[in-house]
PyMOL Python script that loads the backbone (N, CA, C, O; Angstrom):
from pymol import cmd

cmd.read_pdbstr("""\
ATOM      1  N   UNK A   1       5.034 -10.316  -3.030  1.00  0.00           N
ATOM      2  CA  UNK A   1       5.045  -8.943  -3.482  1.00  0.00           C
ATOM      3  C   UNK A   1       6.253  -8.223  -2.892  1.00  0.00           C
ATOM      4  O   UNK A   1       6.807  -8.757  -1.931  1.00  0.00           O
ATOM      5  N   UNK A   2       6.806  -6.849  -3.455  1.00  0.00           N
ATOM      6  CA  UNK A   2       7.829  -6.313  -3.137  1.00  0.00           C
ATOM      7  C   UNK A   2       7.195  -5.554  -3.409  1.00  0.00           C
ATOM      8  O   UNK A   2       6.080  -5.679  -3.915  1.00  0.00           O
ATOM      9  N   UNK A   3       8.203  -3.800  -2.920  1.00  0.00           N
ATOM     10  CA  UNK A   3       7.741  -2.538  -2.336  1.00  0.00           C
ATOM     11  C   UNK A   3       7.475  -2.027  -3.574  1.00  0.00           C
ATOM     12  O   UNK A   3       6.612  -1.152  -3.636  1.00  0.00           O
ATOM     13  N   UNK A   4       8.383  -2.612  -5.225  1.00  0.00           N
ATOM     14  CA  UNK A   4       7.558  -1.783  -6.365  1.00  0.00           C
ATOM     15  C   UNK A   4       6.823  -2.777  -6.728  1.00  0.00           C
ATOM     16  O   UNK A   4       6.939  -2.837  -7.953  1.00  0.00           O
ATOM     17  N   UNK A   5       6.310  -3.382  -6.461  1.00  0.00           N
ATOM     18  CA  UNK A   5       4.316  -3.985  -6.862  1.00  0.00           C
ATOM     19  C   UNK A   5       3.749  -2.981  -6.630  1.00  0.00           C
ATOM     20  O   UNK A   5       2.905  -3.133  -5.746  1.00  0.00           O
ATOM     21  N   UNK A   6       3.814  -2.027  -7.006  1.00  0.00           N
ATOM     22  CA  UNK A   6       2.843  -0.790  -6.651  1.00  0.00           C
ATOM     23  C   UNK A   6       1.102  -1.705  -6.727  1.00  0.00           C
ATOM     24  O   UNK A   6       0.473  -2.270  -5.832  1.00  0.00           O
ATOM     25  N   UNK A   7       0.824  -1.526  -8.020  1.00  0.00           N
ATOM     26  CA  UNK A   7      -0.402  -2.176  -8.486  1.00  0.00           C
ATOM     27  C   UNK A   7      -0.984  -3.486  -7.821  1.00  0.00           C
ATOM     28  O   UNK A   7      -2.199  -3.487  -7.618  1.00  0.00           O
ATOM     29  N   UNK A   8      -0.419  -4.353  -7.540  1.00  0.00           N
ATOM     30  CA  UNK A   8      -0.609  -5.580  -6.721  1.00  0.00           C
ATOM     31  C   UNK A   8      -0.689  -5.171  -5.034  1.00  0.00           C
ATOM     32  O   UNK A   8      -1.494  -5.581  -4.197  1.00  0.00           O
ATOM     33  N   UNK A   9       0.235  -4.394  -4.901  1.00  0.00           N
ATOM     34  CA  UNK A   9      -0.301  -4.110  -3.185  1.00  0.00           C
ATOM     35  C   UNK A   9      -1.617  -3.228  -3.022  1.00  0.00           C
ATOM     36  O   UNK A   9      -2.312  -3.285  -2.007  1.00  0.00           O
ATOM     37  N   UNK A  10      -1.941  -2.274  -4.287  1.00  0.00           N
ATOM     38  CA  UNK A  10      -2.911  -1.773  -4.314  1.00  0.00           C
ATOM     39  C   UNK A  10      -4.527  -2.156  -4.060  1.00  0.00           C
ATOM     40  O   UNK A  10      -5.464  -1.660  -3.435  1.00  0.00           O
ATOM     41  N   UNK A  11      -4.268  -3.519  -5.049  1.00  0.00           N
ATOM     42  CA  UNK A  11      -5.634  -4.498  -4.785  1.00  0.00           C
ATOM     43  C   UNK A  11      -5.439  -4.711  -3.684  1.00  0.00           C
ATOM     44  O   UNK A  11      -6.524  -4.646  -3.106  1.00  0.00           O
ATOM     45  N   UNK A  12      -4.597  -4.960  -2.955  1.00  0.00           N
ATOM     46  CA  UNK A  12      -4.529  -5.848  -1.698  1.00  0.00           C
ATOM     47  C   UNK A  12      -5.215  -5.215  -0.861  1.00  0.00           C
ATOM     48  O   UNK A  12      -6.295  -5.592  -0.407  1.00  0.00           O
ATOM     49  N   UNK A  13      -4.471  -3.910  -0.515  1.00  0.00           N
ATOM     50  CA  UNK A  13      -4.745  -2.708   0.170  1.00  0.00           C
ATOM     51  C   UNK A  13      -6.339  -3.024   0.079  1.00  0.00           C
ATOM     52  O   UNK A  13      -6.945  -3.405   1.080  1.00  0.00           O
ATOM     53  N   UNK A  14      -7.129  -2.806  -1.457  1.00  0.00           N
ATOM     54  CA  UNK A  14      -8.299  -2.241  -1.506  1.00  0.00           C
ATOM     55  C   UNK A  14      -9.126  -3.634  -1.243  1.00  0.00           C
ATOM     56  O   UNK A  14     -10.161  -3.464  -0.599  1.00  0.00           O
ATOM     57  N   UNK A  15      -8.924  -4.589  -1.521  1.00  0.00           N
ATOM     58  CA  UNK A  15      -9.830  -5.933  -0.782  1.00  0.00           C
ATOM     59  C   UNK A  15      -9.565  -6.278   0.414  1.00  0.00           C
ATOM     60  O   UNK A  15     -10.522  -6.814   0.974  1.00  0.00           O
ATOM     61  N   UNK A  16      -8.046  -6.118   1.416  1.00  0.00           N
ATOM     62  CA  UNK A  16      -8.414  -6.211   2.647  1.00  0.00           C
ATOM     63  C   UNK A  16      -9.185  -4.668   3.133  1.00  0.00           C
ATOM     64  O   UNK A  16     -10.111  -4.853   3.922  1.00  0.00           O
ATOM     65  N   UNK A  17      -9.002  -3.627   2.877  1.00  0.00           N
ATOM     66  CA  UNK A  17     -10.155  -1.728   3.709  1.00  0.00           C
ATOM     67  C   UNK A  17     -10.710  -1.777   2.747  1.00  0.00           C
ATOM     68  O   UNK A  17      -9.947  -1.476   1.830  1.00  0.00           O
ATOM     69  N   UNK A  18     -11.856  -2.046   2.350  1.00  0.00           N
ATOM     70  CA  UNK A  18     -12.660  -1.454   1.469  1.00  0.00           C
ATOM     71  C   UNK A  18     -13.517  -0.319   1.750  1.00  0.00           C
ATOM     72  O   UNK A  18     -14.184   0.419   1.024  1.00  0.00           O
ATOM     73  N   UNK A  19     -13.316  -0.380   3.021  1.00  0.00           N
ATOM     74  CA  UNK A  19     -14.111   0.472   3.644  1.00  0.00           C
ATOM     75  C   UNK A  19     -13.516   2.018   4.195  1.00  0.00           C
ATOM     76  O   UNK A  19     -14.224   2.908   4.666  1.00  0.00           O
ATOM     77  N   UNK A  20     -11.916   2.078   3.985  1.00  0.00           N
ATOM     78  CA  UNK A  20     -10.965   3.149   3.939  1.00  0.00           C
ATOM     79  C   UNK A  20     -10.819   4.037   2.942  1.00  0.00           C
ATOM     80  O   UNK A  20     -10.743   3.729   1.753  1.00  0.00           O
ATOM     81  N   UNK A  21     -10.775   5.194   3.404  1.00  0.00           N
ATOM     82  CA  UNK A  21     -10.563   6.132   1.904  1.00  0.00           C
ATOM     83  C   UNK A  21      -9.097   6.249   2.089  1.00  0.00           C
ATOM     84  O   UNK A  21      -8.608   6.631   3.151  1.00  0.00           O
ATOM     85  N   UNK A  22      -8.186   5.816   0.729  1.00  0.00           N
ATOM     86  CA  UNK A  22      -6.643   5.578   0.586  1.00  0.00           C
ATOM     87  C   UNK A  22      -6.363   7.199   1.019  1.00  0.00           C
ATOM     88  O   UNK A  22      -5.756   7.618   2.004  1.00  0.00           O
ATOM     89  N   UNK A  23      -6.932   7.852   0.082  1.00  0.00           N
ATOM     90  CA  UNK A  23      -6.765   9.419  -0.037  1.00  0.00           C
ATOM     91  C   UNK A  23      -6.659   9.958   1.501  1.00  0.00           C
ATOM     92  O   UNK A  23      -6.132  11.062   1.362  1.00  0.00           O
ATOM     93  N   UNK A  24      -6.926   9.714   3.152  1.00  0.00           N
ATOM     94  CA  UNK A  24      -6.389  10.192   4.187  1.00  0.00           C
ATOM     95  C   UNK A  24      -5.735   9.025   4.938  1.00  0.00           C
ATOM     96  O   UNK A  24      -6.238   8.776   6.034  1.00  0.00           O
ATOM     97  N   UNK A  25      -4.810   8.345   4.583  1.00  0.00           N
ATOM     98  CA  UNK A  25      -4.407   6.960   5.028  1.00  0.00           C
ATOM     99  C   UNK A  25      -3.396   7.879   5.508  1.00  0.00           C
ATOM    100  O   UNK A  25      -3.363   8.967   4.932  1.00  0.00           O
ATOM    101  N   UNK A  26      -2.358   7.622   6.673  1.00  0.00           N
ATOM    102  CA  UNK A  26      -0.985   8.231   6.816  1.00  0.00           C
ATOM    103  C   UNK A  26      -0.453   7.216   6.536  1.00  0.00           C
ATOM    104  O   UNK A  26      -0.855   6.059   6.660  1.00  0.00           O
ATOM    105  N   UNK A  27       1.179   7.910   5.853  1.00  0.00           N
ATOM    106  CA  UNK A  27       2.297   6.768   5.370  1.00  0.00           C
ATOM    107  C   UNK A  27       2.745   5.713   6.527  1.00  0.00           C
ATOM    108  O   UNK A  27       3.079   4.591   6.147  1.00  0.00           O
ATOM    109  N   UNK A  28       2.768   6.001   7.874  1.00  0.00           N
ATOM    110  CA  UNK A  28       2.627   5.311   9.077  1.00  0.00           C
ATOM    111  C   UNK A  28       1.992   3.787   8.918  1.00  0.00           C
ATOM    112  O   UNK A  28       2.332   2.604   8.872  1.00  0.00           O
ATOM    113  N   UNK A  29       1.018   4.513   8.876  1.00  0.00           N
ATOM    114  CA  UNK A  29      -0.118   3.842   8.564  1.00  0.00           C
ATOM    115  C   UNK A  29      -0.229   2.587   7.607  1.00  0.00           C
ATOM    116  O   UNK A  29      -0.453   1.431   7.965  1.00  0.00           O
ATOM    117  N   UNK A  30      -0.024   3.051   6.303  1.00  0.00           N
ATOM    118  CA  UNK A  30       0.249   2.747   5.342  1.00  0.00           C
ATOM    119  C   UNK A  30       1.364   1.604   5.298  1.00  0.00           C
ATOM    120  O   UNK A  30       1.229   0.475   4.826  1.00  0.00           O
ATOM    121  N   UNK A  31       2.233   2.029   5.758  1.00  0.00           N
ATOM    122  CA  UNK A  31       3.683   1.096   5.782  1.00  0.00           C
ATOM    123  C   UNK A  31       3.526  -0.199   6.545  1.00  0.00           C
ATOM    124  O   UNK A  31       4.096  -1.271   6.345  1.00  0.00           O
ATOM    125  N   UNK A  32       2.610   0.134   7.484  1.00  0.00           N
ATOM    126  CA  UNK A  32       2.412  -1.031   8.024  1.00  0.00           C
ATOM    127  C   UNK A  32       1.388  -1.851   7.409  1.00  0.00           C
ATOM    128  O   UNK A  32       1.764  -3.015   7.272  1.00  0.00           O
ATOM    129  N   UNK A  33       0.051  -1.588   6.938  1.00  0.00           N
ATOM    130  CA  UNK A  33      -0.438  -2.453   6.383  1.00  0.00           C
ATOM    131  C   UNK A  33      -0.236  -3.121   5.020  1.00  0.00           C
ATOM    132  O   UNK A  33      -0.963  -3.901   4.406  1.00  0.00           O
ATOM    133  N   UNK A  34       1.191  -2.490   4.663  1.00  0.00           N
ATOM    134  CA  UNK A  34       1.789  -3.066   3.536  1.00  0.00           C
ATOM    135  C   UNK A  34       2.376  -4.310   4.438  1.00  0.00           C
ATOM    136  O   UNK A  34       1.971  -5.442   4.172  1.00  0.00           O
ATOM    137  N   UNK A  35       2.894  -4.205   5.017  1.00  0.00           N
ATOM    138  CA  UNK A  35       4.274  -4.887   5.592  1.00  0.00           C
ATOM    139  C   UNK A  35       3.333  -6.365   6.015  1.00  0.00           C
ATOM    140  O   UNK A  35       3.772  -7.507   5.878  1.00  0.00           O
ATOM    141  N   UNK A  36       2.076  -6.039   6.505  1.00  0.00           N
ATOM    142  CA  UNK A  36       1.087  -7.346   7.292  1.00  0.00           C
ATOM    143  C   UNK A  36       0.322  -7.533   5.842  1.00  0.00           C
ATOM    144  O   UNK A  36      -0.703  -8.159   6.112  1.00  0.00           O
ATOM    145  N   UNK A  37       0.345  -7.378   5.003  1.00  0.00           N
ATOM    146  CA  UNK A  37      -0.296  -7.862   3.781  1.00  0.00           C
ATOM    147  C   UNK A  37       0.229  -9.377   3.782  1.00  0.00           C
ATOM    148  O   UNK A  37       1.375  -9.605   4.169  1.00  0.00           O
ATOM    149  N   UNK A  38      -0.590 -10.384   3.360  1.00  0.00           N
ATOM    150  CA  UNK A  38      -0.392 -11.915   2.722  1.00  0.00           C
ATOM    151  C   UNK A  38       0.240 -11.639   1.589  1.00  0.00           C
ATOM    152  O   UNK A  38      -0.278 -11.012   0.666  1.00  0.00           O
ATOM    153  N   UNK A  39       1.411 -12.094   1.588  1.00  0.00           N
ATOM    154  CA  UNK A  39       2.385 -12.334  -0.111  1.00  0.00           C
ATOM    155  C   UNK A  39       3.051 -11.204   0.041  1.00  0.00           C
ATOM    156  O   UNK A  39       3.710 -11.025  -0.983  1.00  0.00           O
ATOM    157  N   UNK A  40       3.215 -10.340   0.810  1.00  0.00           N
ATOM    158  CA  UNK A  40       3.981  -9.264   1.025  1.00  0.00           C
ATOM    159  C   UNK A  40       5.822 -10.002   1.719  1.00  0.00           C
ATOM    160  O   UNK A  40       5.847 -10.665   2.755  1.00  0.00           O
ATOM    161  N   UNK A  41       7.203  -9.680   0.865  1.00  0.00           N
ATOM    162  CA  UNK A  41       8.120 -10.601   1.294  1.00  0.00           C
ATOM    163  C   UNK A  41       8.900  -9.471   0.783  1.00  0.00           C
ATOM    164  O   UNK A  41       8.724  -9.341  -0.428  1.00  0.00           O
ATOM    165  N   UNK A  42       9.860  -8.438   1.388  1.00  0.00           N
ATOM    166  CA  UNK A  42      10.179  -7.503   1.088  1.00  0.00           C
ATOM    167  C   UNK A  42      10.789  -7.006   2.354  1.00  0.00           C
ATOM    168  O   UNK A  42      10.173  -7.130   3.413  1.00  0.00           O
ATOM    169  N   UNK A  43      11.896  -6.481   2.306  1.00  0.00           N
ATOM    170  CA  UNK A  43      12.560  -5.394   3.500  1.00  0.00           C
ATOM    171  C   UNK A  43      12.134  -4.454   3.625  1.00  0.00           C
ATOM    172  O   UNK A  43      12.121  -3.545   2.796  1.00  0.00           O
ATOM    173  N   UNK A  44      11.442  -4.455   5.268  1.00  0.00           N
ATOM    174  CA  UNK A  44      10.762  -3.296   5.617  1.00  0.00           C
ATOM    175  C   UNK A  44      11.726  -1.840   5.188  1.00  0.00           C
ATOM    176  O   UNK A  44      11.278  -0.861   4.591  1.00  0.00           O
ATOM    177  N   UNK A  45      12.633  -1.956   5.499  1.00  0.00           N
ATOM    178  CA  UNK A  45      13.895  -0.445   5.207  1.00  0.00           C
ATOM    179  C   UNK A  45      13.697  -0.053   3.849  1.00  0.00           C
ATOM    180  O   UNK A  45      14.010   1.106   3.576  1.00  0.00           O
ATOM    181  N   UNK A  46      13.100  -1.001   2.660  1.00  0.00           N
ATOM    182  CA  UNK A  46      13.306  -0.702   1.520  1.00  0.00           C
ATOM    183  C   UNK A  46      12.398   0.321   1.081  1.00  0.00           C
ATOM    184  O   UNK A  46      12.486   0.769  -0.062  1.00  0.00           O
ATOM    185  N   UNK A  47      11.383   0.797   2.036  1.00  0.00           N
ATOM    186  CA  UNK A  47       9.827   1.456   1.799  1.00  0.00           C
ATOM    187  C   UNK A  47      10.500   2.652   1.813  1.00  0.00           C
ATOM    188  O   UNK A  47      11.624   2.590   2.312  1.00  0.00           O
ATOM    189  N   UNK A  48      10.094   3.855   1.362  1.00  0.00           N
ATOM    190  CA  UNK A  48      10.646   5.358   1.462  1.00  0.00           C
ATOM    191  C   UNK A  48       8.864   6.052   0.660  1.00  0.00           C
ATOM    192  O   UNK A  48       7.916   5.721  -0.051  1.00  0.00           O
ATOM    193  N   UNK A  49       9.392   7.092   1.403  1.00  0.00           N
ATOM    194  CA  UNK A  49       8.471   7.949   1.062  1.00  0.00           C
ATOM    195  C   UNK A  49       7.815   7.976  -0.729  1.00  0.00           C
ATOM    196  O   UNK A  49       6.627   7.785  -0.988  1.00  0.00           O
ATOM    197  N   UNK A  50       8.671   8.194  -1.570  1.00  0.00           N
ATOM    198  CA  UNK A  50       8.573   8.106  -2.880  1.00  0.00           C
ATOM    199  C   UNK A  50       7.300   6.729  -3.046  1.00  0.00           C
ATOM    200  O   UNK A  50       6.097   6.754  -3.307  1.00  0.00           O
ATOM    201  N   UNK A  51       8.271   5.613  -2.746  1.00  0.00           N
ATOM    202  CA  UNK A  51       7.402   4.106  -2.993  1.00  0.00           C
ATOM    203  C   UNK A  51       6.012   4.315  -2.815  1.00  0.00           C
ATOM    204  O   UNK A  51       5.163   4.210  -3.701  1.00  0.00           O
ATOM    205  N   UNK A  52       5.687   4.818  -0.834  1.00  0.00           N
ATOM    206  CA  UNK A  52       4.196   4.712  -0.440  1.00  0.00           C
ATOM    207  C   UNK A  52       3.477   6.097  -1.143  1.00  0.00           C
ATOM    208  O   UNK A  52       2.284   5.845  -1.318  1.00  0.00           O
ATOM    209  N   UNK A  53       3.757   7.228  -1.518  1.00  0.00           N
ATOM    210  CA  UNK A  53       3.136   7.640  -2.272  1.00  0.00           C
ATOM    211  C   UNK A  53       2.670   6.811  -3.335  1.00  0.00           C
ATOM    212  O   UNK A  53       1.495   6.454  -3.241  1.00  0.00           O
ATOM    213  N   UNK A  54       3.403   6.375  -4.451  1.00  0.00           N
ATOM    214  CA  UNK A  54       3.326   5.478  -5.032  1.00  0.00           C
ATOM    215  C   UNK A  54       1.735   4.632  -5.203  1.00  0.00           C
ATOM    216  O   UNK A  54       0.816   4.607  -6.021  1.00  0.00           O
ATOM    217  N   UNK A  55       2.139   3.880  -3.661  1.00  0.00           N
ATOM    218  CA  UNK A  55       1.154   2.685  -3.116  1.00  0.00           C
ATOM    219  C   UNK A  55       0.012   3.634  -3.289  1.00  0.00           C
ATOM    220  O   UNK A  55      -0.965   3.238  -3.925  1.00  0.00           O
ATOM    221  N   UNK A  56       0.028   5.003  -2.728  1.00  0.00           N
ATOM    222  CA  UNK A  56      -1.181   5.798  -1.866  1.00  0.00           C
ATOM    223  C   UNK A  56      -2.121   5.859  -3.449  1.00  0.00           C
ATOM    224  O   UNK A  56      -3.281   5.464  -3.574  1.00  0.00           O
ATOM    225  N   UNK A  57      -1.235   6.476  -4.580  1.00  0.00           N
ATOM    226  CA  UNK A  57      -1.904   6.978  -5.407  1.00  0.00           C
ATOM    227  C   UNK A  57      -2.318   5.808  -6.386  1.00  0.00           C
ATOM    228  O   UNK A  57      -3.186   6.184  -7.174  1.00  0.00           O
ATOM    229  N   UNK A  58      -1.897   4.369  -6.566  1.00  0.00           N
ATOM    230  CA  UNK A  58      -2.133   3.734  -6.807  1.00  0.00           C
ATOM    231  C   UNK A  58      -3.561   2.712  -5.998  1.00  0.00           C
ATOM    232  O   UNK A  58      -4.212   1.711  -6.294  1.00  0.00           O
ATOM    233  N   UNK A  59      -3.535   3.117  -5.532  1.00  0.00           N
ATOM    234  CA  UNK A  59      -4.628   2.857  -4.255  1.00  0.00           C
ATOM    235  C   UNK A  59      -6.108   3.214  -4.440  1.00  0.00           C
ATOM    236  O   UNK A  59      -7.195   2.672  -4.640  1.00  0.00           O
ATOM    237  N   UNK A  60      -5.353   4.868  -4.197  1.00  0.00           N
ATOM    238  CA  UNK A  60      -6.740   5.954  -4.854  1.00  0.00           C
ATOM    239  C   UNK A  60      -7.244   5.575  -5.941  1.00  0.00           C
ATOM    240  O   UNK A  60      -8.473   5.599  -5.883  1.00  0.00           O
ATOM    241  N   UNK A  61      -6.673   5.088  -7.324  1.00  0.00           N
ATOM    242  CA  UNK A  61      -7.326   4.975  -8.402  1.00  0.00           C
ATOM    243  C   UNK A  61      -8.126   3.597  -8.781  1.00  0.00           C
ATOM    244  O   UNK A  61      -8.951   3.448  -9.682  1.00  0.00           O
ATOM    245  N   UNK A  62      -7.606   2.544  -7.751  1.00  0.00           N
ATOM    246  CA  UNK A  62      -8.281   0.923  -7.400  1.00  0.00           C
ATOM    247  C   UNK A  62      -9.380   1.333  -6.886  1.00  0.00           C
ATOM    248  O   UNK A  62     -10.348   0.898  -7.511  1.00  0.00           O
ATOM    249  N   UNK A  63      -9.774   2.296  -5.596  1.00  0.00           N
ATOM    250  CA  UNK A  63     -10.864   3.130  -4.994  1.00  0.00           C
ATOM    251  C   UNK A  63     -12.298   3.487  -6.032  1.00  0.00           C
ATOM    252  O   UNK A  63     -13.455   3.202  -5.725  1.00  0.00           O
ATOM    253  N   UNK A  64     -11.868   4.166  -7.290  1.00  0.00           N
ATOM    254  CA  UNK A  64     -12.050   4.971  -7.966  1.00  0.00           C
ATOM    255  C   UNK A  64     -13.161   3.534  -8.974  1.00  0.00           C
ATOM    256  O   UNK A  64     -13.745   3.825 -10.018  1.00  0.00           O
TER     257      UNK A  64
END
""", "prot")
cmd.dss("prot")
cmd.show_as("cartoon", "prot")
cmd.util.cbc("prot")
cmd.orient("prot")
């Protein structure tokens, strides 16, 4: 996966925390459990604010 898999890091996100609500995750936060995701192969520098919104709101709606 890379930083625009939005949708694919999303599942990921939501089958490894299922138990997290995406909706108060910090991008901190966030960036890192992108980065320790399995199949995740991507330059950490490449993440920016724009992307993990992205992830966040893509997240929320896997939640949903």
């Amino acid at each position: 996966m890379k930083w625009t898999d939005t949708y694919a890091i999303a599942e990921a996100l939501y089958d490894k925390f299922p138990d997290v609500d995406p909706a108060g995750v910090r991008f901190t936060d966030l960036r890192r459990w992108v980065l320790e995701l399995d199949g995740f192969a991507d330059a950490p520098e490449r993440s920016g604010e724009k992307i993990l919104e992205a992830i966040q709101q893509a997240w929320i709606q896997e939640a949903e």
